[in-house]
C-alpha positions as CSV (number, residue, x, y, z in Angstrom):
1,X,0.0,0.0,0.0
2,X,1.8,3.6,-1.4
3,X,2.5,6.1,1.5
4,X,4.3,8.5,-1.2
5,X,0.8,10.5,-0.6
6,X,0.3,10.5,3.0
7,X,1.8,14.4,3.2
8,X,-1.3,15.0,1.1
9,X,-4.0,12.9,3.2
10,X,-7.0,13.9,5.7
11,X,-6.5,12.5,9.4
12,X,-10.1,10.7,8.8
13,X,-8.5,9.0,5.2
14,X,-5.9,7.3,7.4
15,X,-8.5,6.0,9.8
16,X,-10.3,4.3,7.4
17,X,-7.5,2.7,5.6
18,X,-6.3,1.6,8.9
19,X,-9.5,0.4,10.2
20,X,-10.2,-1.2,6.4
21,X,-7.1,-3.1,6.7
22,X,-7.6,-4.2,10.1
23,X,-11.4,-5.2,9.1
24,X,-10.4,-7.2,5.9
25,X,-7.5,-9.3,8.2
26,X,-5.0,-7.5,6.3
27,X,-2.6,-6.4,9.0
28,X,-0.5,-8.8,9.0
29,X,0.2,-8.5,5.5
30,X,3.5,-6.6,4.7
31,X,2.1,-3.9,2.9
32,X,-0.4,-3.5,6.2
33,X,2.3,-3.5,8.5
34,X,4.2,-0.8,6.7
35,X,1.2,1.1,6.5
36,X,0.6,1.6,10.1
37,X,4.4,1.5,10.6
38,X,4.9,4.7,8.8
39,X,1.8,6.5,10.7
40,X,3.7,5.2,14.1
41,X,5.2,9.6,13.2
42,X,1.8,10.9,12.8
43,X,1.2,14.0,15.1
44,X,-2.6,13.0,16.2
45,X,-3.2,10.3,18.9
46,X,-6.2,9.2,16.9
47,X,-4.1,7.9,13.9
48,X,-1.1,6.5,16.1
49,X,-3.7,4.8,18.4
50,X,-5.6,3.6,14.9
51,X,-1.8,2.3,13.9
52,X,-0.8,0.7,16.9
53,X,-4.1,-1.5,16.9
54,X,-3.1,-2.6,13.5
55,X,0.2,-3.6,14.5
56,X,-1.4,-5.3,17.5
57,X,-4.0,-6.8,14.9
58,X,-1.1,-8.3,13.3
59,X,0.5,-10.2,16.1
60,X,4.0,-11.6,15.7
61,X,4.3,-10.6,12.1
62,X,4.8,-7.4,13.4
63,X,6.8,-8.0,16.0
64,X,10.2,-6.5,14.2
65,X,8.6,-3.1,15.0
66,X,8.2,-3.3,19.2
67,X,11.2,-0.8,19.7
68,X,9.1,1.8,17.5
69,X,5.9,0.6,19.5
70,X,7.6,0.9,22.2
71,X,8.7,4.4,21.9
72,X,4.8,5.7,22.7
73,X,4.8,4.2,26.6
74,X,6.3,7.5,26.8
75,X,3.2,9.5,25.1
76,X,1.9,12.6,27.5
77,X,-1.6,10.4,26.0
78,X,-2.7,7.9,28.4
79,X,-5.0,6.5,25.3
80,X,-1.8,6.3,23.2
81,X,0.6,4.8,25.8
82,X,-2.0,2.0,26.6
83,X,-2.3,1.3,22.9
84,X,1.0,0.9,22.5
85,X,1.6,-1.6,25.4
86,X,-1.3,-3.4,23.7
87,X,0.7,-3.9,20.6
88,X,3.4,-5.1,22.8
89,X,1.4,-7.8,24.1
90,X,0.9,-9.0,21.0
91,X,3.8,-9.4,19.5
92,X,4.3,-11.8,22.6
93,X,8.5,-12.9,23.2
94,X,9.4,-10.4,20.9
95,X,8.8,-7.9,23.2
96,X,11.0,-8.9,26.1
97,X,13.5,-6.4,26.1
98,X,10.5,-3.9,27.1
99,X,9.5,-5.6,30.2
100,X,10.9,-3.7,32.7
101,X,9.6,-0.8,31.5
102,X,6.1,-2.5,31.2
103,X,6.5,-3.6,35.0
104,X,7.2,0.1,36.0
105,X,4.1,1.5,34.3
106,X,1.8,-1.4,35.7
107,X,2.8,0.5,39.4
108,X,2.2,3.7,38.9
109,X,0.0,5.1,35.7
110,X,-3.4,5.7,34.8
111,X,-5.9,2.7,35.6
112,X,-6.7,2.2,31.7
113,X,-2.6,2.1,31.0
114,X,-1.8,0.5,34.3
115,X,-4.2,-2.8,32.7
116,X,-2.6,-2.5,29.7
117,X,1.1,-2.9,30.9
118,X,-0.3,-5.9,33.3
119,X,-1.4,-8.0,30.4
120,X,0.9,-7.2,28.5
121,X,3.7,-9.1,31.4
122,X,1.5,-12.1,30.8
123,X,1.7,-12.3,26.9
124,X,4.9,-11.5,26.6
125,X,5.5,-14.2,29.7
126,X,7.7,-12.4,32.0
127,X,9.5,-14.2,34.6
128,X,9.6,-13.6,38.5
129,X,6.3,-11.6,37.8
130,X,3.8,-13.8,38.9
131,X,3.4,-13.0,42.6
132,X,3.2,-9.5,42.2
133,X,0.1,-9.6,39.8
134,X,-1.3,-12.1,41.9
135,X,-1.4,-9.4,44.7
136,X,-3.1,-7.2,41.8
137,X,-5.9,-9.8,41.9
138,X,-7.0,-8.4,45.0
139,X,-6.9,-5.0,43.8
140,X,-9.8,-2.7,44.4
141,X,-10.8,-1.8,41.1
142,X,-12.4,-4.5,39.4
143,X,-10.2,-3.3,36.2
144,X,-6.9,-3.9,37.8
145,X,-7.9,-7.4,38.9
146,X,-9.6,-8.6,35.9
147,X,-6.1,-7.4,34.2
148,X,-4.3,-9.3,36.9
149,X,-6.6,-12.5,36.2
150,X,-5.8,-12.1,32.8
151,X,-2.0,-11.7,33.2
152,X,-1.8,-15.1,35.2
153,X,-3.8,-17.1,33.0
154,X,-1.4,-16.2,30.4
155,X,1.9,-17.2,33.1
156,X,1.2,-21.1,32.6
157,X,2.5,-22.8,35.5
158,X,3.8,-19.6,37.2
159,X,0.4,-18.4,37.1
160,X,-1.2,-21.8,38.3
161,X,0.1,-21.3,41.9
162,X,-1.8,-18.5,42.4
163,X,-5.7,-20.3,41.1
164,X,-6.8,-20.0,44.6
165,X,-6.8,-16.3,44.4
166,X,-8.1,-16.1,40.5
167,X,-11.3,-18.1,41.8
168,X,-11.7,-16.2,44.8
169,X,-12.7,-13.2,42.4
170,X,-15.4,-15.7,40.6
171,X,-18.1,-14.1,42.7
172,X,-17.5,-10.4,41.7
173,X,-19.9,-10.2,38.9
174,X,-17.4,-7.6,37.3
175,X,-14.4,-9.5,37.4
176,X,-15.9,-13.2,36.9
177,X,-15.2,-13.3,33.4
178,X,-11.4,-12.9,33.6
179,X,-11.7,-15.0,36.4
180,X,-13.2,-18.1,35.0
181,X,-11.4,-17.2,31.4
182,X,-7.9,-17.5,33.1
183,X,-8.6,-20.9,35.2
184,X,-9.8,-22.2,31.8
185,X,-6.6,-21.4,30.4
186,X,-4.6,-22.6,33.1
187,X,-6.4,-26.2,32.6
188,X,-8.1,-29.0,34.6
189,X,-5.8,-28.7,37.5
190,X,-6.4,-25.2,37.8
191,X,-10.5,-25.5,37.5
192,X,-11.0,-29.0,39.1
193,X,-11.2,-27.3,43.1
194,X,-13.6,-24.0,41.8
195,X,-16.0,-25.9,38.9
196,X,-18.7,-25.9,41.4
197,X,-18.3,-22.2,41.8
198,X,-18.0,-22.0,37.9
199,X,-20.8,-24.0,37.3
200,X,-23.5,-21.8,40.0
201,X,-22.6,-18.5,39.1
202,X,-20.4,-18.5,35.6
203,X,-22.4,-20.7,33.1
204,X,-25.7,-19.1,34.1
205,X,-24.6,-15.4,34.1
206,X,-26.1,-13.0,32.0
207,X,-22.6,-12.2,30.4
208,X,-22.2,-14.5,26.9
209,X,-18.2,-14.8,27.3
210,X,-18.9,-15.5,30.8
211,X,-21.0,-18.4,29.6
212,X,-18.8,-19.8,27.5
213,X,-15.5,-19.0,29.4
214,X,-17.5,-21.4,31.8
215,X,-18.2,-24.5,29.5
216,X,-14.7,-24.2,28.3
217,X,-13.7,-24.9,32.0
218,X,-15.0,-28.4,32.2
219,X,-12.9,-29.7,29.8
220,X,-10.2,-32.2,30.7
221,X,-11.9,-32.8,34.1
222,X,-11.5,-36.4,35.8
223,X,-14.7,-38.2,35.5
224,X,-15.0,-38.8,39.8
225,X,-15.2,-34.9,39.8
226,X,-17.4,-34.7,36.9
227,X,-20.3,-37.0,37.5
228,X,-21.7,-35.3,40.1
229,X,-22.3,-32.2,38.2
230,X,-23.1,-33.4,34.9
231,X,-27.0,-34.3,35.7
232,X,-27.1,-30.7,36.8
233,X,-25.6,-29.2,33.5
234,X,-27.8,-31.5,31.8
235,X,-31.1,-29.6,33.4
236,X,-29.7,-26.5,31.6
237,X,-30.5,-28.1,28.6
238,X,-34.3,-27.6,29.6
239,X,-34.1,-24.6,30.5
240,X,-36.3,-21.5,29.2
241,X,-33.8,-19.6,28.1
242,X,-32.0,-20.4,24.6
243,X,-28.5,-18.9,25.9
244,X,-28.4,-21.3,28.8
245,X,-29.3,-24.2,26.8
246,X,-26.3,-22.9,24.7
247,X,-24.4,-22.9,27.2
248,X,-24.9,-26.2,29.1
249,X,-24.7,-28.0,25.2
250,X,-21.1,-26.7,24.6
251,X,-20.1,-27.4,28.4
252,X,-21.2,-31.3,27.8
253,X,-19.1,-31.0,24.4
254,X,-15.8,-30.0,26.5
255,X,-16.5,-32.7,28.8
256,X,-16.2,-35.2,26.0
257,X,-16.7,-39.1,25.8
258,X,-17.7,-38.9,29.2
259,X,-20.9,-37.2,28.1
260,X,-22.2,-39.6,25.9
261,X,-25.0,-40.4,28.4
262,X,-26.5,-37.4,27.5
263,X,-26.0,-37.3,23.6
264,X,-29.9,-38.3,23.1
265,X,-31.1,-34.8,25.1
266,X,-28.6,-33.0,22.5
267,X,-30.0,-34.9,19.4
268,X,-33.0,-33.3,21.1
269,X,-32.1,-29.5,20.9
270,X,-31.5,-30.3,16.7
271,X,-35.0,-29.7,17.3
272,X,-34.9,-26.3,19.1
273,X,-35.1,-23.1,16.4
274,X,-34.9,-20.9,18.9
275,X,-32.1,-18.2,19.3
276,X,-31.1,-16.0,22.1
277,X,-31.5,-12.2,21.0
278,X,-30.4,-10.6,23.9
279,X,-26.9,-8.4,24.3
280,X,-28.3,-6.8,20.9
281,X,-26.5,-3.5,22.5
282,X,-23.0,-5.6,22.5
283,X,-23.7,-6.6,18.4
284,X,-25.0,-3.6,17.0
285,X,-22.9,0.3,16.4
286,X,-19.3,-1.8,15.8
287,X,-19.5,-4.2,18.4
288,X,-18.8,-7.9,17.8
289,X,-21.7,-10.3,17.0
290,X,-21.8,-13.0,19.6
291,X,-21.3,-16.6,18.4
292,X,-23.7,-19.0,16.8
293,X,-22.9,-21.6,19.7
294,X,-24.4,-18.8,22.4
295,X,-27.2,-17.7,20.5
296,X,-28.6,-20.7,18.6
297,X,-29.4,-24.0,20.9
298,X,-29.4,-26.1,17.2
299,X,-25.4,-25.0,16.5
300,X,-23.9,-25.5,20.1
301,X,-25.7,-29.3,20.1
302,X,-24.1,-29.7,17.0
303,X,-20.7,-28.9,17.9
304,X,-21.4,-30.2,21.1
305,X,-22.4,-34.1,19.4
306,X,-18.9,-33.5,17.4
307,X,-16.8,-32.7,20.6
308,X,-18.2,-35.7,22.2
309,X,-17.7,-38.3,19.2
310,X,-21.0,-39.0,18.6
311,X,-20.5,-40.9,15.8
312,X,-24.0,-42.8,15.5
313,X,-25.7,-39.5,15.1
314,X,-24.1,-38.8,12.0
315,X,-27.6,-39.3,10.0
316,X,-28.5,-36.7,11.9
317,X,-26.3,-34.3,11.4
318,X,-26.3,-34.8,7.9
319,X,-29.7,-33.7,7.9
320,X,-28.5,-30.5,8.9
321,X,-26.7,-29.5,5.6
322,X,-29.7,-28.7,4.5
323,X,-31.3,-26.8,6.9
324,X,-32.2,-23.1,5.6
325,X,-30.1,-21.2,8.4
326,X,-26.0,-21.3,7.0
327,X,-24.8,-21.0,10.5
328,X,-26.5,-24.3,10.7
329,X,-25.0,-25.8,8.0
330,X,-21.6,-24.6,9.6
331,X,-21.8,-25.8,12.4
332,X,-23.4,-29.4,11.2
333,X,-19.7,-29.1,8.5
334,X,-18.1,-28.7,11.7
335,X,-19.2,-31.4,13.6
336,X,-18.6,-34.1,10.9
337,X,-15.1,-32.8,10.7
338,X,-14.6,-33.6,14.6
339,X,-15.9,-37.1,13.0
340,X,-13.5,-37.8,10.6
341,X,-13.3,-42.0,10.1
342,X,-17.3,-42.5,10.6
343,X,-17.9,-39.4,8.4
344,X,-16.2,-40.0,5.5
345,X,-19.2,-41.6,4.1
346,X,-21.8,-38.1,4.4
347,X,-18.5,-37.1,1.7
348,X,-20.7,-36.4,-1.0
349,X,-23.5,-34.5,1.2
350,X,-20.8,-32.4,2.1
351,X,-20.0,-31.9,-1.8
352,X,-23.2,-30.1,-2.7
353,X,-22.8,-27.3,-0.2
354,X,-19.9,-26.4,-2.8
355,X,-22.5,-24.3,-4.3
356,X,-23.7,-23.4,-1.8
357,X,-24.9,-19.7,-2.1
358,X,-22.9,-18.7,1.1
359,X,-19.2,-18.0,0.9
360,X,-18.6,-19.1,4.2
361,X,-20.6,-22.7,3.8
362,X,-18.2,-23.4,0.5
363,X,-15.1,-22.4,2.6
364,X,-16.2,-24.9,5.0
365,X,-17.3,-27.6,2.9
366,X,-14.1,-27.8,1.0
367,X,-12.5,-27.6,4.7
368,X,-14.6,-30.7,6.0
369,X,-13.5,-32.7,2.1
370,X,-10.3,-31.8,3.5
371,X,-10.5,-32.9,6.4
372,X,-12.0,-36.2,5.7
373,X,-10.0,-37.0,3.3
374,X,-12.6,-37.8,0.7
375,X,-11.0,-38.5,-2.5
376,X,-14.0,-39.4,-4.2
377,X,-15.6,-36.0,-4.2
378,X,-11.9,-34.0,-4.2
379,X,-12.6,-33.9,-8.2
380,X,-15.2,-31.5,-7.6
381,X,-12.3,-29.1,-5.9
382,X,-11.2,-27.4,-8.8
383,X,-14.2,-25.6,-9.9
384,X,-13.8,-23.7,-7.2
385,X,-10.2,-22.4,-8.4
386,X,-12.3,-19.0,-10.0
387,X,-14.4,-18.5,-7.1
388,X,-15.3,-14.7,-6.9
389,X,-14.0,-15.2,-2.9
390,X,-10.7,-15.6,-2.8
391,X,-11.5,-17.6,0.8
392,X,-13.0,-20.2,-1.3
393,X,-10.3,-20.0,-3.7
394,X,-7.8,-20.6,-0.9
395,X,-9.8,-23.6,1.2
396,X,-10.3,-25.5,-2.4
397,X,-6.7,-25.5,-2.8
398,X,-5.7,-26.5,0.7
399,X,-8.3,-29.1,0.6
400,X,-6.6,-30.6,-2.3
401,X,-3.6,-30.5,-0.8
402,X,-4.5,-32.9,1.8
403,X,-4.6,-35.6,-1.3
404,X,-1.5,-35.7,-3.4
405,X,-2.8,-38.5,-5.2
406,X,-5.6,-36.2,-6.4
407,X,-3.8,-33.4,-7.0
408,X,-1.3,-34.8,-9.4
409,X,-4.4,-35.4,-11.5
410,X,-4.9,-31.0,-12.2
411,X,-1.2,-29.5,-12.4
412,X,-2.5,-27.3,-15.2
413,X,-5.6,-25.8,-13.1
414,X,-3.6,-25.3,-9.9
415,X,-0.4,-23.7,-11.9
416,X,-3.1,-21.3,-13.2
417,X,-4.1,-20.1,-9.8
418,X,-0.2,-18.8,-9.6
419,X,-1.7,-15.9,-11.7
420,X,-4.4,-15.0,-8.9
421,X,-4.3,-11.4,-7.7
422,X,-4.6,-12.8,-4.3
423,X,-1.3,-13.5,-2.8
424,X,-3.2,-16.2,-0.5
425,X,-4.3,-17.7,-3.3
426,X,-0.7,-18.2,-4.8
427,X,0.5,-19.8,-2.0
428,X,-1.8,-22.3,-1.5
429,X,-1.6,-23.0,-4.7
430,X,2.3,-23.2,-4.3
431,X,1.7,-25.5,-1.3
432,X,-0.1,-28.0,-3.8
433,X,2.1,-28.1,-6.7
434,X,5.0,-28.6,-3.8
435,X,3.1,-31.4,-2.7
436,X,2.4,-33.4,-6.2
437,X,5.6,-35.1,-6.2
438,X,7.4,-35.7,-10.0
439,X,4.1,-33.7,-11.7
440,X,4.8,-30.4,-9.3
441,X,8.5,-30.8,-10.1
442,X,7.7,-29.6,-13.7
443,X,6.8,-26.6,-12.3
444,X,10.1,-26.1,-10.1
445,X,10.9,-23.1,-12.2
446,X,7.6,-21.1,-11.9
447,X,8.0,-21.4,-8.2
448,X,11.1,-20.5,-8.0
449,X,9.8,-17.1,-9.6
450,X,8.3,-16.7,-6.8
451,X,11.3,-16.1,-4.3
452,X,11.8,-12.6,-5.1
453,X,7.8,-11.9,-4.6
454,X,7.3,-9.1,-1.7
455,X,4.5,-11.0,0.1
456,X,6.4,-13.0,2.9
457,X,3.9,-16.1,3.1
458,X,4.3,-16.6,-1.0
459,X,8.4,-16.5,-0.4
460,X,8.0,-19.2,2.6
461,X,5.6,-20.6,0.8
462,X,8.2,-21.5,-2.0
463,X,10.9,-22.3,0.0
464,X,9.0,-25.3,1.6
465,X,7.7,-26.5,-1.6
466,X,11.3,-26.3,-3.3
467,X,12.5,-28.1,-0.5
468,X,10.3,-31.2,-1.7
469,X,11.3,-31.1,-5.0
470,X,14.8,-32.8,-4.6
471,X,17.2,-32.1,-7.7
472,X,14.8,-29.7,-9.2
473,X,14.4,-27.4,-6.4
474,X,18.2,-27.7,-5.6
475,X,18.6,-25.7,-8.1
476,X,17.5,-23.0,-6.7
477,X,20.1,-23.5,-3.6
478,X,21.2,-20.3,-4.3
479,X,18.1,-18.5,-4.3
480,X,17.0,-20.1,-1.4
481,X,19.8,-19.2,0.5
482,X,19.2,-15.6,-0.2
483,X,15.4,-15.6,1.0
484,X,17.3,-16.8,4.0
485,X,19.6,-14.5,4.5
486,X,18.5,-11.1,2.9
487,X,14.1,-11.5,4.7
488,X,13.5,-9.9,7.9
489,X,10.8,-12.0,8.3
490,X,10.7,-14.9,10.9
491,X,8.5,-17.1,8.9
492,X,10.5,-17.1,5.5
493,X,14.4,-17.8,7.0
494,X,12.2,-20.8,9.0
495,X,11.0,-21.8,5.7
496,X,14.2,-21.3,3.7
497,X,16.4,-23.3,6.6
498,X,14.0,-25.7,6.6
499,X,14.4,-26.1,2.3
500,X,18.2,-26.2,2.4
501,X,18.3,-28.9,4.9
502,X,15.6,-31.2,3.5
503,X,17.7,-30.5,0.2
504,X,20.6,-31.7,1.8
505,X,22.0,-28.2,0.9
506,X,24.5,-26.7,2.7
507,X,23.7,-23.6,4.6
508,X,25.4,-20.8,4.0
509,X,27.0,-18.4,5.9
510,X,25.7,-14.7,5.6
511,X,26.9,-12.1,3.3
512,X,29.7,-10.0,4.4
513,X,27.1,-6.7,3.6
514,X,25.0,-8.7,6.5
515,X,27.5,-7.3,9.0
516,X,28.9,-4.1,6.6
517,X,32.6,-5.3,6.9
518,X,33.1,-5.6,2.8
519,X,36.6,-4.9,2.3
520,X,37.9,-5.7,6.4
521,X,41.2,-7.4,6.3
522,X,42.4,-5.7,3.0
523,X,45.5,-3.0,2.3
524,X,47.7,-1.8,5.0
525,X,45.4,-1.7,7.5
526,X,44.5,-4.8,7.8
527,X,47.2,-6.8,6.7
528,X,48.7,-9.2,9.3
């Protein structure tokens, strides 16, 4: 995306390229990332805030830029300075060298930077941290604690210690969703002592995450501590309201096989049409719409049956492909793929929901074919190579990907998909032709081309392939060696490392440029 402009741009025309690219998931691409990079100078906190959460949006792909982030902890903004600790956090390890600094402001800022900084120790995982949040979790405003709850979900083991204290908060209505979300993450162990507490007051609160924070907690549970409490989710599933049904369907899905005794009152919520319409003030203006699985009772049984392993109600879940709702149908696609032996036989009733009329369903469906590893309907795949959504586009060709033998049958159609004007697009397609064995080989060349492209995924993207092409992609050693040496990006040295060893190539060492000492050891100076 050209900046040569920007001197000539309106504050509000920034905005909405940054919040387009953030919208359309295109952050993390390069020309995203350099985008909100070169705002990172712009004079208004609006734009640098709008920047910073497109870096953040970007995660680790972005994480070569956490010095520059880093630079606005010191904005006189409090709004600025806890966006840019938020960008921090998400760039995870890469962000170390920060911490002290993030530790600092966590003890004495404003209350909206102060939570920032705190979360931002957890993602990034600092060490010898752990106590001090957990006294945080006793903090008096319920922003600080929820923060602190956060922080030591995110600690792992470090963070474990302290799940006493995290459940403790589970009865403050205002922090019980950080609460329950951070024993949840912390695991069984963690949840086991506190899931009666979890199972009273978090999967029946009014709040949605809350809810399902709550049913993600049961997961992983011993069965002695679970069959007491299971006939009491159960009755959720009768409940009168639609969310709590919702709720108590995806909590018997975490629980797993040991839930099967309760598969036939699931098979009976495929009947419910019902759907939860409250929060509207959380899904409307900009907000987020609140998933399927706590709205519609129908779509949490359905994931629910998959998460179980209900495998004799396949039939029945079949018959939900053709239900009129496409969230149904997703969630049904879903569920067979959490089925994948018994499944392989509804193969060609997932095949007709390739034309399906929804975008989203055809992503899906090709993902389930892919899944499943249906050979006899992967023919159909390439049909969907000039999908007007590149999504499509994309799942077809990873779909294929999952069967070589297939694949090898349309070299022509997926080298075509190398001219797509989606860069997505071309690496899948990459991915398949790296993956047909002697037919892909042909096309060593054409991938090869594609080692110089400015899109980081399509360079990795033909490293890995060239690495599986033995003496045909050796022969691009040499070019190889450069993506590995020359990228700043994490993902393509991986990639090209990974191609020079699998080619039995050796590595080699960096360029002297690398380290600016062309011409060291020459004339009088540096003779010996």
């Amino acid at each position: 995306m050209a900046l040569a402009n920007r001197s000539q741009k309106s504050k509000g025309a920034f905005l909405r390229e940054l919040q387009s690219l953030e919208a359309n998931g295109d952050a993390s691409r390069e020309e995203g990332i350099e985008c909100a990079v070169a705002l990172l100078r712009h004079s208004d906190d609006q734009v640098l805030v709008a920047a910073l959460k497109t870096l953040a949006a970007a995660g680790e792909d972005a994480g070569w830029y956490a010095g520059r982030c880093s630079q606005h902890l010191t904005s006189p903004s409090p709004t600025v300075r806890s966006a840019a600790a938020r960008a921090l956090a998400a760039f995870g390890a890469a962000s170390a060298d920060f911490s002290d600094q993030l530790i600092k402001m966590s003890e004495a800022d404003q209350e909206e930077v102060r939570a920032s900084c705190i979360v931002a120790l957890g993602y990034i995982g600092v060490e010898g941290q752990a106590q001090r949040i957990a006294e945080l979790v006793k903090d008096g405003s319920s922003v600080i604690a929820a923060a602190a709850c956060q922080a030591l979900g995110l600690l792992g083991p470090e963070g474990e210690v302290f799940a006493d204290a995290i459940a403790a908060r589970i009865a403050d209505a205002e922090v019980r969703y950080a609460a329950i979300a951070a024993l949840a993450q912390l695991g069984p162990q963690a949840c086991e002592p506190h899931i009666q507490s979890i199972l009273k007051l978090g999967l029946v609160d009014a709040d949605a995450q809350t809810r399902q924070a709550s049913s993600a907690a049961f997961s992983g549970l011993p069965s002695s501590v679970l069959e007491p409490l299971l006939p009491e989710v159960a009755e959720l599933l009768r409940s009168q309201q639609p969310e709590l049904r919702c709720a108590a369907a995806l909590a018997l899905g975490f629980v797993g096989k040991a839930a099967q005794g309760h598969v036939p009152e699931l098979v009976a919520l495929l009947q419910d049409g019902s759907e939860y319409a409250g929060e509207m003030h959380v899904q409307v203006g900009g907000g987020f719409r609140l998933p399927v699985t706590a709205r519609k009772p129908k779509c949490a049984a359905l994931i629910a049956l998959g998460m179980i392993g209900a495998e004799s109600e396949i039939p029945k879940i079949v018959k939900e492909l053709c239900d009129e709702s496409y969230e149904v149908k997703l969630c049904a696609l879903e569920a067979l793929s959490s089925l994948p032996n018994a499944a392989l036989a509804a193969s060609n009733d997932v095949s007709f929901l390739l034309e399906d009329s929804h975008y989203y369903v055809r992503v899906k469906a090709c993902q389930c074919l892919g899944v499943l590893a249906a050979e006899d309907a992967m023919s159909s795949l390439p049909e969907l190579f000039e999908d007007k959504a590149p999504s499509v586009r994309v799942a077809a060709l990873e779909a294929l990907a999952t069967c070589p033998s297939i694949a090898e049958s349309f070299p022509a159609e997926v080298a075509k998909c190398l001219n797509d004007p989606v860069p997505q697009v071309k690496a899948a397609a990459v991915t398949v032709l790296g993956c047909m064995g002697e037919m892909g080989k042909c096309y060593a060349s054409l991938v090869a081309s594609l080692l110089s492209d400015p899109d980081p995924r399509l360079q990795a993207a033909a490293c890995e392939a060239l690495g599986g092409m033995g003496e045909h992609g050796a022969a691009f050693a040499e070019e190889i060696a450069t993506c590995l040496h020359s990228s700043s990006h994490y993902e393509v040295q991986e990639a090209a490392g990974a191609a020079l060893k699998r080619l039995d190539e050796p590595v080699p060492a960096p360029p002297l440029s690398i380290y600016n000492l062309e011409g060291e050891g020459e004339g009088e100076g540096g003779a010996e």
